[in-house]
KEBA-32186 format. One line per field, with one value per residue (C-alpha): residue number from 0; residue in one letter; x, z, y. Coordinates in steps of 0.05 Angstrom, whole numbers. Example, Ala and Ser with C-alpha at 12.3 -4.5 7.8 and 13.67 -1.06 7.14 Angstrom:
num = 0_1
residuo = A_S
px = 246_273
pz = 156_143
py = -90_-21
END
This chain:
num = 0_1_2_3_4_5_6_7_8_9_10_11_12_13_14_15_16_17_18_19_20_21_22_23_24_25_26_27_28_29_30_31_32_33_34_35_36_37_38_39_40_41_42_43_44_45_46_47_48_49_50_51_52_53_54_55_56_57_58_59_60_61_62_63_64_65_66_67_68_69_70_71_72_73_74_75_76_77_78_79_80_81_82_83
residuo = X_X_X_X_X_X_X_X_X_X_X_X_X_X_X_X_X_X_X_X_X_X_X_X_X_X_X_X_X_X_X_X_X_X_X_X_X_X_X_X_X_X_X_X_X_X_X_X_X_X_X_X_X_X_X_X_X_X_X_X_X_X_X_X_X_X_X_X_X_X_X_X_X_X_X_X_X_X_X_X_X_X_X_X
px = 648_692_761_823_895_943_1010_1056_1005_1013_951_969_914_852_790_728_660_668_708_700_717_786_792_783_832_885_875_879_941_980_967_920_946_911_929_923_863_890_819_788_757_763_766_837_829_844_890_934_1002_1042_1046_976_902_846_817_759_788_765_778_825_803_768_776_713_710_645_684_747_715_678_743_778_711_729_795_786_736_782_836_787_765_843_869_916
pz = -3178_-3156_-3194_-3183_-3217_-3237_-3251_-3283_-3250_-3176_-3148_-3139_-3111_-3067_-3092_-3111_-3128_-3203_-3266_-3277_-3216_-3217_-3285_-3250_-3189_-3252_-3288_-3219_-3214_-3285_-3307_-3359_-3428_-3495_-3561_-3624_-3658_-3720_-3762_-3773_-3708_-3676_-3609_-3579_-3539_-3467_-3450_-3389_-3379_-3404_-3356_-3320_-3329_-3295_-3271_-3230_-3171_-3097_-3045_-2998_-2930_-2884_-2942_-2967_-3043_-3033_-2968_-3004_-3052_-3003_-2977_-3046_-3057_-2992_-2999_-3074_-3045_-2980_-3038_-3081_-3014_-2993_-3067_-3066
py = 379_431_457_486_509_453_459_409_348_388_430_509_529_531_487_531_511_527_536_602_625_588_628_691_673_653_722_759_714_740_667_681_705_734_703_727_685_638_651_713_730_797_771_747_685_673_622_597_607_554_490_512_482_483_408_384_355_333_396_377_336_400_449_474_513_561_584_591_632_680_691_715_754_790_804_832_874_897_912_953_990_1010_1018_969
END
């Protein structure tokens, strides 16, 4: 089932084929946060931003996630490329 970036009940953003990569789109984003940990680990947690989560959701009627995710691969890498 594919995912994608909820906020307040409303999608945000594309559908892609997996969890992780909506994590990665969020923390490209600014959406994803550190926290402190509560116990003793050494490790701060990742988090959303307030209001945000990541679901498993239908893609949208003609939209299609491992497509939508070739095309953020692309662009990242087109970004590296020029320095932006």
């Amino acid at each position: 089932m594919p995912y994608a970036l909820f906020c307040d009940d409303a999608k945000v953003s594309k559908t892609y084929p997996t969890e992780a990569n909506v994590w990665k789109h969020a923390k490209e984003s600014g959406l994803v946060v550190d926290v402190e940990p509560k116990d003793n680990t050494p490790t701060p947690r990742r988090v959303l931003d307030v209001g945000y989560e990541i679901r498993e959701c239908e893609p949208d009627p003609g939209e299609n996630p491992e497509k939508n995710e070739c095309e953020a691969r692309e662009q990242r890498d087109f970004q590296l490329a020029s320095g932006s």
